[in-house]
ZATORVEX-252349 format. One record per residue: y, z, x of N, C-alpha, C in turn; chain; residue number from 1; residue in one letter. Coordinates in pm, 1 decimal. Layout:
# ZATORVEX-252349
{nnorth = Y; nup = Z; neast = X; canorth = Y; caup = Z; caeast = X; cnorth = Y; cup = Z; ceast = X; unit = A; pos = NUM; code = A}
...
//
This chain:
# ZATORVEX-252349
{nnorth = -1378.8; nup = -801.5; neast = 1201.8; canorth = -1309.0; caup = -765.1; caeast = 1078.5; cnorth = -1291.9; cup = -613.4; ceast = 1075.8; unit = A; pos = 1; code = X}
{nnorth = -1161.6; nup = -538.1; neast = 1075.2; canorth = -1125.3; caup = -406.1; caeast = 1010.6; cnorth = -1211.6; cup = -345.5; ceast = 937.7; unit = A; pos = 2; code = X}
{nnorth = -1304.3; nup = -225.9; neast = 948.2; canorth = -1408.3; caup = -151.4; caeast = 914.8; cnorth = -1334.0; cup = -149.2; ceast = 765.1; unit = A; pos = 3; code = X}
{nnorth = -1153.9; nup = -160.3; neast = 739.4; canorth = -1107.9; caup = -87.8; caeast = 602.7; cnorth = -1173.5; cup = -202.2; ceast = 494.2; unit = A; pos = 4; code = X}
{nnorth = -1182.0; nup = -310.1; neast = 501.2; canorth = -1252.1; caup = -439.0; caeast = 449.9; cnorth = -1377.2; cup = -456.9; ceast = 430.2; unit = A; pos = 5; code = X}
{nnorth = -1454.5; nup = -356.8; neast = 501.4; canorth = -1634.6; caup = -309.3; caeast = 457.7; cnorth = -1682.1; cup = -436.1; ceast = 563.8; unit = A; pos = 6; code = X}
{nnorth = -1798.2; nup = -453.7; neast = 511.6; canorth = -1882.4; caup = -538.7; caeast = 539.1; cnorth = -1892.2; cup = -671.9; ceast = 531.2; unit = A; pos = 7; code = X}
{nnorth = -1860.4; nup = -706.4; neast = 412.5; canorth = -1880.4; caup = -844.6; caeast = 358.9; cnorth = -1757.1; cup = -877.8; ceast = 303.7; unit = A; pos = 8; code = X}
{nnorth = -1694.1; nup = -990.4; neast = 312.1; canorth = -1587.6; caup = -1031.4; caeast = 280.3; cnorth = -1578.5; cup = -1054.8; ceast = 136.8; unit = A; pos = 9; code = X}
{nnorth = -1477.7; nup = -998.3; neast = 67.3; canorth = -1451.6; caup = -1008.2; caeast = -51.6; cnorth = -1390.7; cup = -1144.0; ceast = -40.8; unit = A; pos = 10; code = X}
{nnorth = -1350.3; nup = -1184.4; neast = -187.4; canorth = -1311.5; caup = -1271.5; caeast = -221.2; cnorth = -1180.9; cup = -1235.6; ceast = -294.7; unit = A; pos = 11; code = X}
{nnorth = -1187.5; nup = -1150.8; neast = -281.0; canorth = -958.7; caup = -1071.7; caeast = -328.6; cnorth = -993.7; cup = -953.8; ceast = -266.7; unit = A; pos = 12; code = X}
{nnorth = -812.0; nup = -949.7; neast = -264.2; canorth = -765.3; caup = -852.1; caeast = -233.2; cnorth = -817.0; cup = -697.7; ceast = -333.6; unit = A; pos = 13; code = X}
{nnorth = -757.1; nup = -746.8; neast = -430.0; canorth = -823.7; caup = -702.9; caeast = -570.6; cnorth = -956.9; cup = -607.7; ceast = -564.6; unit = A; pos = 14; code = X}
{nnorth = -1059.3; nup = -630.8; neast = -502.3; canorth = -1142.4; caup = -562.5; caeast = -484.1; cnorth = -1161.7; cup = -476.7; ceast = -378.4; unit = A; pos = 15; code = X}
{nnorth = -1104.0; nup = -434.6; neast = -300.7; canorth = -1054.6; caup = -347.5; caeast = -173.6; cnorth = -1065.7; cup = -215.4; ceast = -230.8; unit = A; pos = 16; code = X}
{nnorth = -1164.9; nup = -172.4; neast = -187.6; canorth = -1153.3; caup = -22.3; caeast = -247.8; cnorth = -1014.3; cup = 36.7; ceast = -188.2; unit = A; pos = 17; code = X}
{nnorth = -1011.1; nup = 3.6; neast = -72.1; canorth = -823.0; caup = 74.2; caeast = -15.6; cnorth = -717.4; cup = 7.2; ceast = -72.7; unit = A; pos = 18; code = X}
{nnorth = -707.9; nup = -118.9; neast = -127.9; canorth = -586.5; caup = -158.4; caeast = -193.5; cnorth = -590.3; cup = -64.4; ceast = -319.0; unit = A; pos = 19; code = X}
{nnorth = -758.6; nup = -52.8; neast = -370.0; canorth = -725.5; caup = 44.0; caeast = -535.6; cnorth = -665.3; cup = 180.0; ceast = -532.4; unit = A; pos = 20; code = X}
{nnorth = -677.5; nup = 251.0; neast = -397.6; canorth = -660.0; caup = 357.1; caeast = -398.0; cnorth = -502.1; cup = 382.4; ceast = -373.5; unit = A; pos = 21; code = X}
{nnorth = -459.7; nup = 279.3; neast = -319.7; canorth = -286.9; caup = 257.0; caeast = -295.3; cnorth = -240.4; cup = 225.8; ceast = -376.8; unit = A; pos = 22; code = X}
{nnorth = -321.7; nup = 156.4; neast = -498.4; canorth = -254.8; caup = 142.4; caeast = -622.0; cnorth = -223.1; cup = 264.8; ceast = -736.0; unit = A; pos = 23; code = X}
{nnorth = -359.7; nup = 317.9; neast = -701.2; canorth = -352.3; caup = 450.0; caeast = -778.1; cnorth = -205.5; cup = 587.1; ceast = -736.3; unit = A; pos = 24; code = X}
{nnorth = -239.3; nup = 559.8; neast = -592.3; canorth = -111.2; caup = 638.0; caeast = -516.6; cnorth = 65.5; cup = 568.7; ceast = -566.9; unit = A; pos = 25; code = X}
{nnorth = 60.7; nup = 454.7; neast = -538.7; canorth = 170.1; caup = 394.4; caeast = -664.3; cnorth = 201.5; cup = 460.4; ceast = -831.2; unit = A; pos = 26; code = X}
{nnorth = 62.9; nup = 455.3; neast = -888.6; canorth = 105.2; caup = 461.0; caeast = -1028.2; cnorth = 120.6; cup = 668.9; ceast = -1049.9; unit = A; pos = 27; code = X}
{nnorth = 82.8; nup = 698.2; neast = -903.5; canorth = 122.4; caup = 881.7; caeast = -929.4; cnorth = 209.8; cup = 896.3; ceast = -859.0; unit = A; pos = 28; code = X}
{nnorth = 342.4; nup = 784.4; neast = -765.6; canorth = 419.7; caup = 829.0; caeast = -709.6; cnorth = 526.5; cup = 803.9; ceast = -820.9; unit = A; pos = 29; code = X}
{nnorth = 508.7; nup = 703.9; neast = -875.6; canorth = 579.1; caup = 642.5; caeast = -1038.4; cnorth = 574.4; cup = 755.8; ceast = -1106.2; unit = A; pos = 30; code = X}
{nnorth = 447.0; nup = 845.9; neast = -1155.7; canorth = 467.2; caup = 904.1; caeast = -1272.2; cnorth = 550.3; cup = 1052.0; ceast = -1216.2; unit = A; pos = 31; code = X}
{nnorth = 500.8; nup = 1061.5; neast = -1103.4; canorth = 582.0; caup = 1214.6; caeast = -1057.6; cnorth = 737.3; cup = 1172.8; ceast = -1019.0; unit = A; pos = 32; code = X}
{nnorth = 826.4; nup = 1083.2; neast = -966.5; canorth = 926.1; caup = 1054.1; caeast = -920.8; cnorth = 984.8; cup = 1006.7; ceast = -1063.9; unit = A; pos = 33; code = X}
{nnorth = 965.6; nup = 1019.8; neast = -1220.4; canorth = 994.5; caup = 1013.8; caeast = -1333.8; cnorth = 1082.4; cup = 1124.6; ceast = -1364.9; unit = A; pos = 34; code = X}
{nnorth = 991.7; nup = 1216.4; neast = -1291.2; canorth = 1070.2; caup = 1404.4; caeast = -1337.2; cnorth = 1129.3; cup = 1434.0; ceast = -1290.5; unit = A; pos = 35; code = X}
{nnorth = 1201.6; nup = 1325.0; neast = -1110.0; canorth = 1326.1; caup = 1356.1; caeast = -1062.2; cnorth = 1456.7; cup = 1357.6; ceast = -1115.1; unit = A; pos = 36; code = X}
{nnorth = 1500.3; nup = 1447.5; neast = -1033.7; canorth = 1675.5; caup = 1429.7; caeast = -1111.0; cnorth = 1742.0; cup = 1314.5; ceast = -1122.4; unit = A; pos = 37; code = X}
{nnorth = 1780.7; nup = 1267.3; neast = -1214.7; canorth = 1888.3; caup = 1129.1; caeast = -1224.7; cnorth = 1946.0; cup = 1125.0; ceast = -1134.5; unit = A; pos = 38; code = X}
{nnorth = 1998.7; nup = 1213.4; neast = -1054.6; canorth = 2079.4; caup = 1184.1; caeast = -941.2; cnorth = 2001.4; cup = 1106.8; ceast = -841.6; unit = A; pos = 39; code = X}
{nnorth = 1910.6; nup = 1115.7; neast = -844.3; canorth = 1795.1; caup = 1074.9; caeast = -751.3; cnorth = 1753.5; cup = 969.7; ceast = -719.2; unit = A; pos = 40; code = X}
{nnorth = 1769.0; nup = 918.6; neast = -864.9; canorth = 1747.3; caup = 770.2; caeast = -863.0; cnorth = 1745.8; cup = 630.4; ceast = -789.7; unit = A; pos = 41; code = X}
{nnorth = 1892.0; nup = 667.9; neast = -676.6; canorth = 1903.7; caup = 582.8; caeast = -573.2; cnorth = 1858.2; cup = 649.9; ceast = -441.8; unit = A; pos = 42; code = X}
{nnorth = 1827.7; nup = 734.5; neast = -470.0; canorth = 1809.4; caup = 839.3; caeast = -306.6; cnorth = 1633.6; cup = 825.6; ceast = -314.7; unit = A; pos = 43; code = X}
{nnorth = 1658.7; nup = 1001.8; neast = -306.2; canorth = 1488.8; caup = 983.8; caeast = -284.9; cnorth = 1316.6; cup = 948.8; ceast = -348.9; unit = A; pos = 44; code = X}
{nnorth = 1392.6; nup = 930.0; neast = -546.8; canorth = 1334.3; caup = 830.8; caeast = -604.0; cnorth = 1260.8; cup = 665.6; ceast = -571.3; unit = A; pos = 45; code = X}
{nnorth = 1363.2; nup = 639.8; neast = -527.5; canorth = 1369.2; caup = 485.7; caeast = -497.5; cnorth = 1309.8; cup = 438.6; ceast = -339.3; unit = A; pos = 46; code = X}
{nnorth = 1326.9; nup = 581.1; neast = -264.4; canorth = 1254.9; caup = 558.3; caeast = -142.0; cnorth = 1172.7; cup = 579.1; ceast = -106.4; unit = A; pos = 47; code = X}
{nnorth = 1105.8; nup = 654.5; neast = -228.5; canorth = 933.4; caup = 719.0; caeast = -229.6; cnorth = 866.2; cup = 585.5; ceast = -304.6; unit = A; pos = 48; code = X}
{nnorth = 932.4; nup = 537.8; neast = -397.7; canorth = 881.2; caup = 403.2; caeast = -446.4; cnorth = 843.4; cup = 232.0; ceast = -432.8; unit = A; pos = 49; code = X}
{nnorth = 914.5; nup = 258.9; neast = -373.1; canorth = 954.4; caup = 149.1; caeast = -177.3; cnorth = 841.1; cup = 143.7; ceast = -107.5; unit = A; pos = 50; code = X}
{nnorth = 842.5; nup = 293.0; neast = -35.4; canorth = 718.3; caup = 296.9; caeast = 50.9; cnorth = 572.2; cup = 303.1; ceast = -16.9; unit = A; pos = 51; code = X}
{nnorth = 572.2; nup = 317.1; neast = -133.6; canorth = 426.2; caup = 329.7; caeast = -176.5; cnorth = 404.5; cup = 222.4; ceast = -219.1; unit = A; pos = 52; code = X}
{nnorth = 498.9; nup = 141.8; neast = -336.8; canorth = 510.9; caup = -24.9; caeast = -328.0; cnorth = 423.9; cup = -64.1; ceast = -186.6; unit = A; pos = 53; code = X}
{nnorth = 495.8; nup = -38.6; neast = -125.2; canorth = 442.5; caup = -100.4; caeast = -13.9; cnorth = 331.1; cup = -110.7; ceast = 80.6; unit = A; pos = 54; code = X}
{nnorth = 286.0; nup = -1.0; neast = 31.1; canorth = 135.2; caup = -2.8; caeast = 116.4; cnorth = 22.9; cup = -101.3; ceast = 53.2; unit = A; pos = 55; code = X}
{nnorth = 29.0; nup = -105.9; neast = -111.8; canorth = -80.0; caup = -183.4; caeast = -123.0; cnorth = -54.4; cup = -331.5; ceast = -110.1; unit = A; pos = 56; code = X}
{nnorth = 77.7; nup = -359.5; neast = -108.9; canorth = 126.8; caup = -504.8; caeast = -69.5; cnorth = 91.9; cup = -530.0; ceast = 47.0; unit = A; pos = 57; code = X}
{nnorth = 140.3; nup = -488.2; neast = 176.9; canorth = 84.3; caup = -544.6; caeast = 338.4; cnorth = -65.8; cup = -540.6; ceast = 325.7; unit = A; pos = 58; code = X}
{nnorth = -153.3; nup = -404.6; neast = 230.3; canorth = -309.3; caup = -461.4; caeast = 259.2; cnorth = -319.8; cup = -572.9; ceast = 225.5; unit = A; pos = 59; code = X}
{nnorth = -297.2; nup = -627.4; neast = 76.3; canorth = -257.5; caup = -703.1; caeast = 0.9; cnorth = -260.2; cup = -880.7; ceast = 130.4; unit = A; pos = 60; code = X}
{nnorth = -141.5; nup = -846.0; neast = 194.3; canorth = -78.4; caup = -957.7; caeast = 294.0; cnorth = -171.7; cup = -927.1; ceast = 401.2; unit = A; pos = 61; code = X}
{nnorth = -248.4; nup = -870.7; neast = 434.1; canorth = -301.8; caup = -846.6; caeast = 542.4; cnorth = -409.5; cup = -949.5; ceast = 508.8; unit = A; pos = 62; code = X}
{nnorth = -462.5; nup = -879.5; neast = 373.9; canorth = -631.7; caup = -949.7; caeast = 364.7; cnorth = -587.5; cup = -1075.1; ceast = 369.7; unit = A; pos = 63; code = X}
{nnorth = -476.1; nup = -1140.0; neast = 311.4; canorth = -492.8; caup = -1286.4; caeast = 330.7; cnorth = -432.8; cup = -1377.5; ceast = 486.5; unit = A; pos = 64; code = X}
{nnorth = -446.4; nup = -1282.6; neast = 590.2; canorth = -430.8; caup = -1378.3; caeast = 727.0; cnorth = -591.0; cup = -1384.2; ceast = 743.6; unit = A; pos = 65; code = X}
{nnorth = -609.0; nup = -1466.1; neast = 831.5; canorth = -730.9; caup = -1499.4; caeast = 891.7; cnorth = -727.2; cup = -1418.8; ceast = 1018.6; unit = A; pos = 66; code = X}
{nnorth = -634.1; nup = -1376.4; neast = 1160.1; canorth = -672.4; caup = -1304.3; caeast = 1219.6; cnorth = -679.8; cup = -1155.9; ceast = 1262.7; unit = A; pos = 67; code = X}
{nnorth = -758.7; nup = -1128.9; neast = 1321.9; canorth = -803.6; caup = -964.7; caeast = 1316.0; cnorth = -711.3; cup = -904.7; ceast = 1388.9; unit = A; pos = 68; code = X}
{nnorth = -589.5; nup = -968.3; neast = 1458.5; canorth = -449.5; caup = -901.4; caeast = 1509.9; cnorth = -368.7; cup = -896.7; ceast = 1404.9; unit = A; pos = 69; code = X}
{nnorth = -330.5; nup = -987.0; neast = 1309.0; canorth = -309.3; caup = -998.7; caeast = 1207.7; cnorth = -289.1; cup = -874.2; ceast = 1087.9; unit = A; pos = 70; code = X}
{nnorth = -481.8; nup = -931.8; neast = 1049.0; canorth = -526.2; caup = -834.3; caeast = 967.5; cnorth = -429.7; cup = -656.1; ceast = 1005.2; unit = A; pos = 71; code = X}
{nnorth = -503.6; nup = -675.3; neast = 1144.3; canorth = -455.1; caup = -524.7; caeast = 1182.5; cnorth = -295.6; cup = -472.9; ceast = 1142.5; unit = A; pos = 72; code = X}
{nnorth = -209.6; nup = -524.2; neast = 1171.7; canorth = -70.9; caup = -515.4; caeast = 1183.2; cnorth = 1.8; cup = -496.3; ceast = 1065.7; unit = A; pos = 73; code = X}
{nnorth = -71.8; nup = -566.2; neast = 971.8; canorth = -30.8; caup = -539.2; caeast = 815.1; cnorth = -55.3; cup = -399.2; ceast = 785.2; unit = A; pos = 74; code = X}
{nnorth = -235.1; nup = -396.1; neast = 815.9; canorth = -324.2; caup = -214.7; caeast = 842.2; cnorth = -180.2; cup = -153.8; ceast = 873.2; unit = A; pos = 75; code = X}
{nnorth = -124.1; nup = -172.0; neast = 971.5; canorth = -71.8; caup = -69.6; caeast = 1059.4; cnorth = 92.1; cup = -32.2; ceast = 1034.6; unit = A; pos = 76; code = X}
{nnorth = 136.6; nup = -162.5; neast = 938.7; canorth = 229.7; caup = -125.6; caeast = 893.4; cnorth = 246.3; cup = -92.4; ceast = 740.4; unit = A; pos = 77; code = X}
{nnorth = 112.2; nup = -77.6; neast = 614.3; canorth = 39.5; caup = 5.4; caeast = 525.6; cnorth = 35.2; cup = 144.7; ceast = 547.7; unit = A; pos = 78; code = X}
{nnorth = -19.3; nup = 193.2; neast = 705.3; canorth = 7.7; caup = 299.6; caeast = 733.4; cnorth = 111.5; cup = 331.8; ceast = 755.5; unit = A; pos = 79; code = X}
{nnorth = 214.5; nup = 314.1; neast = 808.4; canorth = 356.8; caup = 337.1; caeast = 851.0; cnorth = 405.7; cup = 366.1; ceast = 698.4; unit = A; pos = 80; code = X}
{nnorth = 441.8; nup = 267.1; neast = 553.9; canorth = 434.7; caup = 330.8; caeast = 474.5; cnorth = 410.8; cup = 461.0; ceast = 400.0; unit = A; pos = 81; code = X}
{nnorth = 284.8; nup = 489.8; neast = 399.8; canorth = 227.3; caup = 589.0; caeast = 333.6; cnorth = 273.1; cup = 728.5; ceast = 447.3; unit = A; pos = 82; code = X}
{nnorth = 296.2; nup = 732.6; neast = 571.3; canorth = 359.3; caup = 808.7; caeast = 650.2; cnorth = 506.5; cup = 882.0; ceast = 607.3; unit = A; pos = 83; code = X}
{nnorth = 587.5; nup = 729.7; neast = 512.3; canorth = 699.3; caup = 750.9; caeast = 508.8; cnorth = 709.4; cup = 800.3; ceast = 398.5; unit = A; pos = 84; code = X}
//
């Protein structure tokens, strides 16, 4: 199992200290991409919101495969997100 998943298997996603922290990174990419320009809205608003959406979703999809290639790949495309 992915060291990001600790020790002992949770029982949600929900409790992932790394899904909370991607959530938190969500609700400050939300509140700062608020004060962008209207013009923005479809540009680089919407594509900062996308990718951060998205990281805690694949952990999200990750925790629920059963294998550790799996698991990983979701990891790895969570990271690819937060990159972007």
């Amino acid at each position: 199992m992915p060291r990001f998943f600790g020790g002992r298997m949770s029982s949600s996603y929900r409790e992932l200290v790394v899904w909370k922290q991607a959530m938190a990174l969500v609700m400050l990419v939300y509140r700062v991409t608020r004060q962008f320009p209207r013009e923005e809205l479809f540009g680089l608003t919407s594509q900062m919101r996308r990718a951060a959406v998205s990281i805690p979703s694949n952990i999200a999809e990750g925790k629920g495969r059963h294998g550790s290639r799996d698991i990983c790949q979701f990891l790895y495309t969570a990271r690819g997100s937060l990159h972007e």
